[in-house]
Biopython code that builds the backbone (N, CA, C, O; Angstrom):
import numpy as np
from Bio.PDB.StructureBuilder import StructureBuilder

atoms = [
    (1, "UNK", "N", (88.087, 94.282, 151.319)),
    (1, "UNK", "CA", (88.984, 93.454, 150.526)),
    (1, "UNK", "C", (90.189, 93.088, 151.393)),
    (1, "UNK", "O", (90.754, 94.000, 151.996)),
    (2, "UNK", "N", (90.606, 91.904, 151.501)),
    (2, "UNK", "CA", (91.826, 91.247, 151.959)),
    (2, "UNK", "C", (92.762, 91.612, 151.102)),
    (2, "UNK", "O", (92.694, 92.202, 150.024)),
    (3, "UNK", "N", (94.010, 91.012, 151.968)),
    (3, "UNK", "CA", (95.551, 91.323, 151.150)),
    (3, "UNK", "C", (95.764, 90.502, 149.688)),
    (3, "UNK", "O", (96.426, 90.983, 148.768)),
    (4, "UNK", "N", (94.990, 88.975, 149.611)),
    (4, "UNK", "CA", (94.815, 87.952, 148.521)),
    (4, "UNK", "C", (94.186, 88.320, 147.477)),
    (4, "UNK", "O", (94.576, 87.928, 146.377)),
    (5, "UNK", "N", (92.915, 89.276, 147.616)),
    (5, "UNK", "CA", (92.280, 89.838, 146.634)),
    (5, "UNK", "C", (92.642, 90.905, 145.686)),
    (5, "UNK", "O", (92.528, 90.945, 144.461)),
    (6, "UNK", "N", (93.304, 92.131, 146.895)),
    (6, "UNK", "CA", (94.204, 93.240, 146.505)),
    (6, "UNK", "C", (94.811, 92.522, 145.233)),
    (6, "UNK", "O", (94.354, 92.651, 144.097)),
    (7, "UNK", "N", (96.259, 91.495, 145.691)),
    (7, "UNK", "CA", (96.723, 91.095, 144.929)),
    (7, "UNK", "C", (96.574, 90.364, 143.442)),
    (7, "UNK", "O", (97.233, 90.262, 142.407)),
    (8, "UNK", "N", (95.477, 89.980, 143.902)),
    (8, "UNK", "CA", (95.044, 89.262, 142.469)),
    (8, "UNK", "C", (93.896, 90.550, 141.379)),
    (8, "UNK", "O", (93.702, 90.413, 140.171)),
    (9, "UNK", "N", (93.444, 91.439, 142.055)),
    (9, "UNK", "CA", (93.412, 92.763, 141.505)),
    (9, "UNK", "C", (94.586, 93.130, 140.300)),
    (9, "UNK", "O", (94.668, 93.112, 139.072)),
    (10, "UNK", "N", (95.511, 93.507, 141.597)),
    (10, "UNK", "CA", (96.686, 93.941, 140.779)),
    (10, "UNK", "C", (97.087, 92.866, 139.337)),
    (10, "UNK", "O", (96.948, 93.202, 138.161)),
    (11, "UNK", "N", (97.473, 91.871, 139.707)),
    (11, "UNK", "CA", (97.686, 90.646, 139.163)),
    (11, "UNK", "C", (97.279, 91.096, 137.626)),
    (11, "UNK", "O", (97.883, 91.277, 136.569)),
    (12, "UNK", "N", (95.527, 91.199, 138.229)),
    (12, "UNK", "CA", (94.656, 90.822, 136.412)),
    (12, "UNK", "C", (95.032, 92.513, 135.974)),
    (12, "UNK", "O", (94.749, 92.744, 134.799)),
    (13, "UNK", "N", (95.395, 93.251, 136.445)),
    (13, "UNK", "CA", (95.193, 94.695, 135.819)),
    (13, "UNK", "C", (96.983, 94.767, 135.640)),
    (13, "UNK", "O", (97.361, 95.400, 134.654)),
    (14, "UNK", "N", (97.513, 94.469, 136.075)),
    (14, "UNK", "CA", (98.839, 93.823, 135.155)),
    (14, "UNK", "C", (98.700, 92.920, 134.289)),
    (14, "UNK", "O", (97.958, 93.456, 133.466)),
    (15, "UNK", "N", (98.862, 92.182, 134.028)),
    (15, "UNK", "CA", (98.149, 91.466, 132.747)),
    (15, "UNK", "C", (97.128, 92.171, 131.550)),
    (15, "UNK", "O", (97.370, 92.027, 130.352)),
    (16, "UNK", "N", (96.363, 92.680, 131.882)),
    (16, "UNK", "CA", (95.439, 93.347, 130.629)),
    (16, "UNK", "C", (96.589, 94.613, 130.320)),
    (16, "UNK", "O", (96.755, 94.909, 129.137)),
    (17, "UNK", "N", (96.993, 94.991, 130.855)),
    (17, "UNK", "CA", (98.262, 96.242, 130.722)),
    (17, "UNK", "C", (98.843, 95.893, 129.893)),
    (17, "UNK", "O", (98.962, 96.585, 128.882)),
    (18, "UNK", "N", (99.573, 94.366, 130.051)),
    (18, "UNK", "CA", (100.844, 93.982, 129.408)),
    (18, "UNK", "C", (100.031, 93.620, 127.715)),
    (18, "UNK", "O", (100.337, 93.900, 126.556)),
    (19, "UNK", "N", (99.033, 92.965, 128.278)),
    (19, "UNK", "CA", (97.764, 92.460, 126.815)),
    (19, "UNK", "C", (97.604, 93.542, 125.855)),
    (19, "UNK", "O", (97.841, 93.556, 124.647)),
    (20, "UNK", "N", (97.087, 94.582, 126.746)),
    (20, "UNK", "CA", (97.055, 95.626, 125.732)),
    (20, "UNK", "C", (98.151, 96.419, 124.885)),
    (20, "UNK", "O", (97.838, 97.026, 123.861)),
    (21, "UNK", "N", (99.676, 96.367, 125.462)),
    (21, "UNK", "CA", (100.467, 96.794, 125.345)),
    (21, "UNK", "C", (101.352, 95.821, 123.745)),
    (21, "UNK", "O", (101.901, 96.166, 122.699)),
    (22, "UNK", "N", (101.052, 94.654, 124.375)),
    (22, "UNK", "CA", (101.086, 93.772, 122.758)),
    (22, "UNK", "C", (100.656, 93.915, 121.664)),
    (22, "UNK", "O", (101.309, 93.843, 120.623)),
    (23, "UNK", "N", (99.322, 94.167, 121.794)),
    (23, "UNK", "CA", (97.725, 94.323, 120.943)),
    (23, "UNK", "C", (97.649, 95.363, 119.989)),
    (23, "UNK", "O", (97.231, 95.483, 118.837)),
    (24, "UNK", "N", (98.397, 96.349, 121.171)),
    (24, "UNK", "CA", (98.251, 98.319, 120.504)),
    (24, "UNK", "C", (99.038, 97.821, 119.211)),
    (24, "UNK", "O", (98.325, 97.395, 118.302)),
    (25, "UNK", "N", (100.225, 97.818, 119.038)),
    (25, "UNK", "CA", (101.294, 97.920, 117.868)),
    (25, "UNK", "C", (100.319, 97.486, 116.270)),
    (25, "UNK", "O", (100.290, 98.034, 115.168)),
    (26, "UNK", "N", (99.566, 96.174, 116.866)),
    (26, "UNK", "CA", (98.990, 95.781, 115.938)),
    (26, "UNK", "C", (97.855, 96.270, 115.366)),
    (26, "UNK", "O", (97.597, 96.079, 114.177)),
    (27, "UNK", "N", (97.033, 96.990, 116.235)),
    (27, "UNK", "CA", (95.645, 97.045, 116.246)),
    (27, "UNK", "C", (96.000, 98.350, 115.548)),
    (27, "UNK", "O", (95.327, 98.541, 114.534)),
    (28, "UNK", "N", (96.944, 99.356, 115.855)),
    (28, "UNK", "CA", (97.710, 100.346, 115.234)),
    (28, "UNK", "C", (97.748, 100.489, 113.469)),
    (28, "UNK", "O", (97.428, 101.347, 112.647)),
    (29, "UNK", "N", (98.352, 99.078, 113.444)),
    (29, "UNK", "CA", (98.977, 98.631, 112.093)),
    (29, "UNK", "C", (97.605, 98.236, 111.001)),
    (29, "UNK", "O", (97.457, 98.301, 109.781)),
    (30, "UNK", "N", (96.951, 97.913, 111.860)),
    (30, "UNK", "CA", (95.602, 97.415, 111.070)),
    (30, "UNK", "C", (94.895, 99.411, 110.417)),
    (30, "UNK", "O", (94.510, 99.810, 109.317)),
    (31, "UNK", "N", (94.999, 99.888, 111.349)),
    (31, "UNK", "CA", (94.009, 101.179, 111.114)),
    (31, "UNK", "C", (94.370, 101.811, 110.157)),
    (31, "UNK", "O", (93.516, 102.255, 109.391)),
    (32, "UNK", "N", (95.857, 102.054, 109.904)),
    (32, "UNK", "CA", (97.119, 102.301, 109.198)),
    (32, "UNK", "C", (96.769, 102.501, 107.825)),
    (32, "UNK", "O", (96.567, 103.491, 107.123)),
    (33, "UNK", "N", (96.754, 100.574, 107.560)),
    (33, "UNK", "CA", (96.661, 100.058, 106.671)),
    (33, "UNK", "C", (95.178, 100.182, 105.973)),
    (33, "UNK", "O", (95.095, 100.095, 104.748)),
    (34, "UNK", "N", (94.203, 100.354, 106.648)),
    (34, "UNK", "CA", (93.031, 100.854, 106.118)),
    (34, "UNK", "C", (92.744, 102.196, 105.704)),
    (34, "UNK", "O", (92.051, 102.566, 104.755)),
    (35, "UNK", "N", (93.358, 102.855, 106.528)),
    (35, "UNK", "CA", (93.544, 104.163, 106.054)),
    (35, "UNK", "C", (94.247, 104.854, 104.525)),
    (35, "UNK", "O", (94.220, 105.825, 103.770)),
    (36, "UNK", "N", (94.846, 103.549, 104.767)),
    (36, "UNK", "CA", (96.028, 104.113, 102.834)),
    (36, "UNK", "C", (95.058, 103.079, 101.809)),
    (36, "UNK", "O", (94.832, 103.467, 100.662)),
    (37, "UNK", "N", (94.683, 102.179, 102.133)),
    (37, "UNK", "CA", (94.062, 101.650, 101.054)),
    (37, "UNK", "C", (92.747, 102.316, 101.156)),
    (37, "UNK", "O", (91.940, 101.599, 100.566)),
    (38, "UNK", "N", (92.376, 102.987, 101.466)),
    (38, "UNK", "CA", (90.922, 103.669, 101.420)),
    (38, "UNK", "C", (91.731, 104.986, 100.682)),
    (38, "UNK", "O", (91.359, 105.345, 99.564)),
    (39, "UNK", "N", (92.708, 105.591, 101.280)),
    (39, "UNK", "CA", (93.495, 106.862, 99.989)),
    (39, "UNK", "C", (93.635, 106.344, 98.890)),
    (39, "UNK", "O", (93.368, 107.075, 97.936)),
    (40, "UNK", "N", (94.140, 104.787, 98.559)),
    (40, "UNK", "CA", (94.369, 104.423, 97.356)),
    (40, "UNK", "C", (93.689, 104.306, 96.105)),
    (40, "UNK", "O", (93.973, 104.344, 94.908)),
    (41, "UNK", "N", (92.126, 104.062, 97.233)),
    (41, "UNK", "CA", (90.904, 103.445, 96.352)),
    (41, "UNK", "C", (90.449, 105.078, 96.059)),
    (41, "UNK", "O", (90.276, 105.287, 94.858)),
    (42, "UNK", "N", (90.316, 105.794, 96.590)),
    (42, "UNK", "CA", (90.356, 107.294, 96.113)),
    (42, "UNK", "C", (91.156, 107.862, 95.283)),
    (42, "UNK", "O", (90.822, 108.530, 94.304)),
    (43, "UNK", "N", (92.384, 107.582, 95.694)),
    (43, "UNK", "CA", (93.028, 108.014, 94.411)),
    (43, "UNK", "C", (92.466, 107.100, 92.906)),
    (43, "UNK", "O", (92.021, 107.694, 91.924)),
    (44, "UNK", "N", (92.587, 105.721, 92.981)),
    (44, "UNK", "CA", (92.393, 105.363, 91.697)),
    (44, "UNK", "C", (91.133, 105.590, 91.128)),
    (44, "UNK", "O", (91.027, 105.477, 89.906)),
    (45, "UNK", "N", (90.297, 105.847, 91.711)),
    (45, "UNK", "CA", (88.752, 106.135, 91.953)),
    (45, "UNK", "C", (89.065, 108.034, 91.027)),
    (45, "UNK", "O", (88.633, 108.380, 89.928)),
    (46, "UNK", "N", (89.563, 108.512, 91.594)),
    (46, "UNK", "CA", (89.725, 110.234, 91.296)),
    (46, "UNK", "C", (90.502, 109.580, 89.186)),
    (46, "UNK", "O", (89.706, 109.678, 88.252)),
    (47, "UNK", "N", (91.665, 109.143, 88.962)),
    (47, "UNK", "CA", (92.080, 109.084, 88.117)),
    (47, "UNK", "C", (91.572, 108.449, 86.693)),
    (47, "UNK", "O", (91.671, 108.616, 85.478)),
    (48, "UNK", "N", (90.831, 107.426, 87.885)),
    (48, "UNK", "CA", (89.558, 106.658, 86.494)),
    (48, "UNK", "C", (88.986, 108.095, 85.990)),
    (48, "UNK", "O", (89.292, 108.670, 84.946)),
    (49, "UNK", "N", (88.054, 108.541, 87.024)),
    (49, "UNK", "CA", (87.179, 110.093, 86.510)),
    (49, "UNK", "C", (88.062, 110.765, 85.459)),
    (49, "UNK", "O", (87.547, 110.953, 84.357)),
    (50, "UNK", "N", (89.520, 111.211, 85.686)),
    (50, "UNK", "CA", (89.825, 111.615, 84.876)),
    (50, "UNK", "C", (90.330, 111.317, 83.594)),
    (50, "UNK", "O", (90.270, 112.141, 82.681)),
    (51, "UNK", "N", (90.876, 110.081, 83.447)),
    (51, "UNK", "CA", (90.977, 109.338, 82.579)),
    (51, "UNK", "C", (89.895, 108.981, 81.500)),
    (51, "UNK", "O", (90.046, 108.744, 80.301)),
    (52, "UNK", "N", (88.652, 109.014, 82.344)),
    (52, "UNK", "CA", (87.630, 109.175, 81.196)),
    (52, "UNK", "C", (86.874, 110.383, 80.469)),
    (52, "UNK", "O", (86.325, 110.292, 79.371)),
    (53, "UNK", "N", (86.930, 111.388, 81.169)),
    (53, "UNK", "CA", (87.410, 112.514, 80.850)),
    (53, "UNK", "C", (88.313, 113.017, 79.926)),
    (53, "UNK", "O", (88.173, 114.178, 79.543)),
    (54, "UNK", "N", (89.041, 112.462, 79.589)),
    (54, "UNK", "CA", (90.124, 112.552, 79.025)),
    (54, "UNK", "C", (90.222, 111.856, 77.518)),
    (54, "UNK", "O", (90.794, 112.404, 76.576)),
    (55, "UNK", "N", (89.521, 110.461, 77.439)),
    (55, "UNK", "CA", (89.033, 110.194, 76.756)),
    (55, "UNK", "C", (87.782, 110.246, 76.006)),
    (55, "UNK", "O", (87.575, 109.910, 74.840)),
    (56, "UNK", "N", (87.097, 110.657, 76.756)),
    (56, "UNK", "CA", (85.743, 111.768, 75.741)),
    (56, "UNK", "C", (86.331, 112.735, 75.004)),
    (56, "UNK", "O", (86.056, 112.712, 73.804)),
    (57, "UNK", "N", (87.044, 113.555, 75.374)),
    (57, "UNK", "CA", (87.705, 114.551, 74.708)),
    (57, "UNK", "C", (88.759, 113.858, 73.591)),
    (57, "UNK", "O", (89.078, 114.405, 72.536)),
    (58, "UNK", "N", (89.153, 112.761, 73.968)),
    (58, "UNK", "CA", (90.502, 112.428, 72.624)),
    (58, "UNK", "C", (89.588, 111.103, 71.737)),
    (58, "UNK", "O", (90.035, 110.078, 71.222)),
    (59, "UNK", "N", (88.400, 111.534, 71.802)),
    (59, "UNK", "CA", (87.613, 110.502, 70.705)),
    (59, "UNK", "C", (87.440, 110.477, 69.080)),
    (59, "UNK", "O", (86.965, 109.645, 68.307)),
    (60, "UNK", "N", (87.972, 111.618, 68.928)),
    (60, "UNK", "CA", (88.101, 113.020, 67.943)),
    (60, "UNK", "C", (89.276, 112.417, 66.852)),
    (60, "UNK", "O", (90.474, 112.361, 67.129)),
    (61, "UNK", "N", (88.679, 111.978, 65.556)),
    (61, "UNK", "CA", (89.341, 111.342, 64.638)),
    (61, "UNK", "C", (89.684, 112.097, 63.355)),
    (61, "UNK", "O", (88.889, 112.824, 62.759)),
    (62, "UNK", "N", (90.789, 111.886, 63.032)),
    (62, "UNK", "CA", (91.712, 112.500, 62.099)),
    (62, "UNK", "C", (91.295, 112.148, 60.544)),
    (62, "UNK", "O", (91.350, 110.971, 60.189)),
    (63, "UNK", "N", (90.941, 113.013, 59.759)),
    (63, "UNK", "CA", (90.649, 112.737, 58.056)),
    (63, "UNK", "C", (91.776, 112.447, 57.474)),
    (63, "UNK", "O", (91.765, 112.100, 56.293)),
    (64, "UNK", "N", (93.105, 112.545, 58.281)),
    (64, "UNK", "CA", (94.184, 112.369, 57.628)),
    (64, "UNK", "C", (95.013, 111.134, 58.002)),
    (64, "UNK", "O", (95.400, 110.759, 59.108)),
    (65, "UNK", "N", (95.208, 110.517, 56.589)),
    (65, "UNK", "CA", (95.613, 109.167, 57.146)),
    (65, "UNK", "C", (97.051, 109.528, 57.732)),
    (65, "UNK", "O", (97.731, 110.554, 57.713)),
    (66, "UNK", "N", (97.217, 108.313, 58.236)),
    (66, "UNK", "CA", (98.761, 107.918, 59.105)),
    (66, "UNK", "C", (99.430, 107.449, 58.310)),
    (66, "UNK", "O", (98.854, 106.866, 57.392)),
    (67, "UNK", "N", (100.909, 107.496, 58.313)),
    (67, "UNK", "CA", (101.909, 106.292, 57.710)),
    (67, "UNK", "C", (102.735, 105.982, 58.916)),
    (67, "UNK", "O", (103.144, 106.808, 59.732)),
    (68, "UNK", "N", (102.930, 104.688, 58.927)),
    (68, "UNK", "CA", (104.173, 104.572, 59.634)),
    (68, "UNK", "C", (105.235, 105.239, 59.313)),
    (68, "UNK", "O", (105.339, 105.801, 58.223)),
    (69, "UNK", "N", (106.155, 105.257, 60.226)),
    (69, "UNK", "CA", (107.363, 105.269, 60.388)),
    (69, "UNK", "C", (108.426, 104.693, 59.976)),
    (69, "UNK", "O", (108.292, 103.477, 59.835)),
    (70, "UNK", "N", (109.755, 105.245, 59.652)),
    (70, "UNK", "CA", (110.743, 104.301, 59.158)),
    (70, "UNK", "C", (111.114, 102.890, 60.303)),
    (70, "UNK", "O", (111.365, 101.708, 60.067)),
    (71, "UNK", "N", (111.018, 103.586, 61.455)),
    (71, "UNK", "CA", (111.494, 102.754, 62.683)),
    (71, "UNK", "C", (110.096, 101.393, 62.726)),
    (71, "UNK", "O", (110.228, 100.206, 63.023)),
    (72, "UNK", "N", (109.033, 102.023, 62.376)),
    (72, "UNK", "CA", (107.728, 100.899, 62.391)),
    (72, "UNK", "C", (108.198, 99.433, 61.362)),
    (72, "UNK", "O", (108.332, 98.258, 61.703)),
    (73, "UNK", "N", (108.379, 100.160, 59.881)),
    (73, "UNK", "CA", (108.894, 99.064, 59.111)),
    (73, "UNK", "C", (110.241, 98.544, 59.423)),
    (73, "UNK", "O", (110.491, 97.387, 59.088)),
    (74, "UNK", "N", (111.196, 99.293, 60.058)),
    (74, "UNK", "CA", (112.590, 98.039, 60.070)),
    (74, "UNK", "C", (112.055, 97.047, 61.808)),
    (74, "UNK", "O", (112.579, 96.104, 62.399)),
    (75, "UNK", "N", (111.179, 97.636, 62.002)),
    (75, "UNK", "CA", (110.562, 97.098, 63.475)),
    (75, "UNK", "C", (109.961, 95.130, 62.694)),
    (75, "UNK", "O", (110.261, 93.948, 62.861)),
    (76, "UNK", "N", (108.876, 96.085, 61.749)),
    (76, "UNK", "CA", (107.852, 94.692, 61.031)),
    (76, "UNK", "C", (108.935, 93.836, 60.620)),
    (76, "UNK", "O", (109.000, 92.667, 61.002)),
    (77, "UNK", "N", (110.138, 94.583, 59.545)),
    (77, "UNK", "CA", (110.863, 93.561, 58.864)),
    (77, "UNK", "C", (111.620, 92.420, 59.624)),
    (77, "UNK", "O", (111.731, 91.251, 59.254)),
    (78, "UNK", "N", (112.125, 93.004, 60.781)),
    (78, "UNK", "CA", (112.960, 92.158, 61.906)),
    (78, "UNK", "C", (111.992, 90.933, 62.270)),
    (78, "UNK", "O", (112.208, 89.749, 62.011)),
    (79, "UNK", "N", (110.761, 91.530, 62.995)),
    (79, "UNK", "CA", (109.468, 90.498, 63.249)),
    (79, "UNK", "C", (109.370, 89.302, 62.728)),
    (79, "UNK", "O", (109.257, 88.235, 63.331)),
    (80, "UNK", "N", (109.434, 89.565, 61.162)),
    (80, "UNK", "CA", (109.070, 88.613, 59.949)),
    (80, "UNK", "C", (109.863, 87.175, 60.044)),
    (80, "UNK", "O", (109.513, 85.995, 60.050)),
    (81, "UNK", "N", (111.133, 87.896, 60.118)),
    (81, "UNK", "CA", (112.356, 86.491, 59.932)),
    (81, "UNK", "C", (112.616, 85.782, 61.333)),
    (81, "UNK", "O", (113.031, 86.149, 62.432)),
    (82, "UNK", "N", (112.052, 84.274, 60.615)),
    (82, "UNK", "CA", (112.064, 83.202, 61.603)),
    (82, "UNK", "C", (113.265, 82.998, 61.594)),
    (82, "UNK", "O", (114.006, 83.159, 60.624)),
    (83, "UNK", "N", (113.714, 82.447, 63.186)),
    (83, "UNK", "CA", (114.871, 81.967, 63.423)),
    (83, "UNK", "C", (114.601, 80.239, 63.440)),
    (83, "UNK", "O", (113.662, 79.819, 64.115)),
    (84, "UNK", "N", (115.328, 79.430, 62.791)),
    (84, "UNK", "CA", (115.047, 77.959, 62.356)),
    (84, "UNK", "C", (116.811, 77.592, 63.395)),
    (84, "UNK", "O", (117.898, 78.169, 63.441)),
    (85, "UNK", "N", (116.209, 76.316, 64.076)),
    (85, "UNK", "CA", (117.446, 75.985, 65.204)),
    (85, "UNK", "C", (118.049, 74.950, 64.356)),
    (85, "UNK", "O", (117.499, 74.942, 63.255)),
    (86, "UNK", "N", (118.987, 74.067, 64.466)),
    (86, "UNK", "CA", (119.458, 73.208, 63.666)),
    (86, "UNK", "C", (119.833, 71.792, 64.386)),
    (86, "UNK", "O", (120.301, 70.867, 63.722)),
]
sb = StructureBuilder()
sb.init_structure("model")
sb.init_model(0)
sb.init_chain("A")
sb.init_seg("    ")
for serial, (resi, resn, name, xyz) in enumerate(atoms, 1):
    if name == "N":
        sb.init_residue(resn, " ", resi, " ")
    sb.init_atom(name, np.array(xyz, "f"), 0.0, 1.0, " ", f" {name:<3s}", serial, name[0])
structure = sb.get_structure()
């Protein structure tokens, strides 16, 4: 190898250095980011399971009726009355 070749050696292996050195941060950021949305999809994946779970068990209905609440009816009564603009 000549002194021209050496150099242009160096040249391209500076350059892919600097290339790669750009690239990493990102290529970084990508793996990252796959990594938590793959925890995420596990987690929501784990909470569905339990959530339905959860609802097998609370399927379980009461012989005893309900009444509302005082707060339910001054809730409905408010509801009721239209406001008319003029």
């Amino acid at each position: 190898m000549n002194g021209n070749q050496i150099e242009g050696l160096i040249g391209m292996v500076a350059t892919l250095g600097i290339l790669v050195l750009l690239a990493l941060p990102s290529v970084l950021g990508t793996l990252r980011d796959r990594r938590v949305d793959r925890q995420i999809g596990k987690a929501q994946e784990d909470r569905g399971h339990q959530e339905a779970s959860v609802r097998g068990q609370a399927q379980k209905s009461s012989s005893r009726s309900t009444v509302p609440s005082t707060a339910t009816w001054y809730a409905d009564g408010r509801r009721s009355k239209k406001f008319v603009s003029s």
